[in-house]
C-alpha positions in Angstrom: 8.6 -23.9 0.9 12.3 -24.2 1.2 15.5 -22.3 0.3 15.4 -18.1 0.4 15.1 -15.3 -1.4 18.2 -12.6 -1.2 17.3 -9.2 -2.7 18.5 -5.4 -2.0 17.5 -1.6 -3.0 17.7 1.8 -2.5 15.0 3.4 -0.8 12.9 5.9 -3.0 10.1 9.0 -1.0 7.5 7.0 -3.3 8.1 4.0 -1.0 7.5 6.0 1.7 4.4 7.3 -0.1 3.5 3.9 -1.1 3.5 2.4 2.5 1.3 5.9 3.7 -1.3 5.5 0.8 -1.5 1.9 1.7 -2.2 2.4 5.5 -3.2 6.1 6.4 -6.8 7.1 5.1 -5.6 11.1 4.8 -2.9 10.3 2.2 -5.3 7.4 0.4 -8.4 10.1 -0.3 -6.5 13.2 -0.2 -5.9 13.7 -3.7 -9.8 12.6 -4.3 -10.6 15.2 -2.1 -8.2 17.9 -3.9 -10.5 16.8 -7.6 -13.8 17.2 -5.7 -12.7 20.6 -4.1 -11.5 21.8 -7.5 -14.6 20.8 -8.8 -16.9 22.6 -6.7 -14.6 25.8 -7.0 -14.8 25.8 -10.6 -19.1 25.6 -10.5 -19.1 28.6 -7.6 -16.1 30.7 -10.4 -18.8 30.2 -12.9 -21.7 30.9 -10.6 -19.8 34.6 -10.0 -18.8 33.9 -6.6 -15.1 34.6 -7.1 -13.9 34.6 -3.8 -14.9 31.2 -2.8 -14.0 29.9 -6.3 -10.6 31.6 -5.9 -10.2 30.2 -2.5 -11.5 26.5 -2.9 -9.6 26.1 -5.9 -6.1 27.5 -3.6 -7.2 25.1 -1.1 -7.1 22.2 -3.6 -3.7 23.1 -4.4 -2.7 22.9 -1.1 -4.2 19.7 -0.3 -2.9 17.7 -3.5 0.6 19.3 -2.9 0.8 19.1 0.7 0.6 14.9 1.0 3.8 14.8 -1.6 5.7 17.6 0.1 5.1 15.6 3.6 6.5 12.5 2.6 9.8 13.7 0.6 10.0 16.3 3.4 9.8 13.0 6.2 11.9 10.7 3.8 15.2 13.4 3.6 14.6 13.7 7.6 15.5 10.4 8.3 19.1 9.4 9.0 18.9 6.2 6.9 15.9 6.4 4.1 18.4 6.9 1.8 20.4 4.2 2.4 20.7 0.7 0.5 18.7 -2.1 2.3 20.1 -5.7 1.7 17.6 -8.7 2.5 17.3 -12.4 3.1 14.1 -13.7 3.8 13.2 -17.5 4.1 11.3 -19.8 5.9 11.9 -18.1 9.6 12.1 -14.9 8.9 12.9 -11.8 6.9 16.0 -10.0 8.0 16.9 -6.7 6.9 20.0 -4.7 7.3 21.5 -1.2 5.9 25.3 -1.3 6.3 26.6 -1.5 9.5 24.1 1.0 11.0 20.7 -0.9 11.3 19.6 -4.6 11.2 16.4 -5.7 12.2 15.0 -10.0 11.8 11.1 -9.9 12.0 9.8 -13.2 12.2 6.9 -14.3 10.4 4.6 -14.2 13.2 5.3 -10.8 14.0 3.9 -9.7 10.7 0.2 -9.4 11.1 -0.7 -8.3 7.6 0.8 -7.3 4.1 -0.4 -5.4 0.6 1.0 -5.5 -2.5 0.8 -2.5 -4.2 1.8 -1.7 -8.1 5.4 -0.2 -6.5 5.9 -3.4 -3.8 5.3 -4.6 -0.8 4.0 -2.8 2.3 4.7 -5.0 5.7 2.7 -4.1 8.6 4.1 -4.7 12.0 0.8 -4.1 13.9 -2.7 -4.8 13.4 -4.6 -1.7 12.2 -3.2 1.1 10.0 -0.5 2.6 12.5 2.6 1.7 13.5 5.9 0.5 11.8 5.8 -0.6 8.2 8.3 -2.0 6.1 8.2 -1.5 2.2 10.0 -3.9 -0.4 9.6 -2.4 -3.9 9.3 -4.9 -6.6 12.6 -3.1 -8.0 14.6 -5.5 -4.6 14.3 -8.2 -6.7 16.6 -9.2 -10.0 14.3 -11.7 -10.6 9.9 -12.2 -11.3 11.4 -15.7 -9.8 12.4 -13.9 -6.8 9.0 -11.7 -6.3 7.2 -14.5 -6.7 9.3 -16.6 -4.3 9.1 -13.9 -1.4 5.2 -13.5 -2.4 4.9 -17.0 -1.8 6.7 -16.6 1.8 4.3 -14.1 2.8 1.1 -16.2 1.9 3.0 -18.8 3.2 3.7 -17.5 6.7 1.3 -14.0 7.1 -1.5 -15.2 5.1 -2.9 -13.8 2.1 -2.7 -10.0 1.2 -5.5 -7.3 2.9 
């Protein structure tokens, strides 16, 4: 494939969110987990047992609340989430920069995996689920053109998506 694919956004706490759900099994089941708890506290509230209704269905709340809070408490934390990324990526590599502050070129070869998601793309820099990630939200791109370009580098040079 020749030629490259410029493309730039603002990063958003559901990218973060996005990259998390993708990789990390807690944030992938934990609302599942919230539903089933719910469920079970609603059958013991109308089986009289108040108490561990009450407290299973508090618990719930916690759990499908505290995944959320996490990641927008993580993504205002950072000293450059909310800054615009700009991005080239071509037949070498994908290079990334935000301002003057932070540039980084990963090369192909470096990228062990990907996923696309409904939001965008989750990079992963290491086999497994931990470790860095980079995200690229569909939104990066003016064009479908584009996506479709910078999808095709990925098959291209990581392989196919996991």
């Amino acid at each position: 494939m020749s030629g490259s694919v410029d493309f730039r956004w603002a990063p958003e706490p559901g990218d973060w969110g996005d990259a998390l759900r993708t990789a990390v099994p807690m944030f992938r089941w934990a609302p599942w987990f919230a539903a089933a708890l719910a469920v079970g506290s609603v059958v013991a509230l109308l089986a009289d047992l108040t108490a561990i209704g009450v407290f299973g269905l508090v618990v719930a709340v916690v759990v499908a609340v505290l995944v959320p809070v996490q990641v927008r408490f993580s993504f205002h934390g950072h000293p450059l989430a909310t800054k615009a990324v700009t991005a080239t990526a071509d037949d070498q590599s994908l290079r990334m920069s935000v301002g003057e502050a932070a540039r980084s070129e990963l090369d192909w070869a470096d990228l062990p995996g990907w996923t696309e998601t409904a939001r965008g793309f989750v990079l992963r820099t290491v086999d497994g689920a931990r470790g860095p990630m980079y995200v690229v939200p569909h939104r990066a791109f003016d064009e479908d053109a584009d996506r479709a370009r910078f999808r095709a580098l990925l098959v291209e040079h990581v392989g196919p998506a996991s």
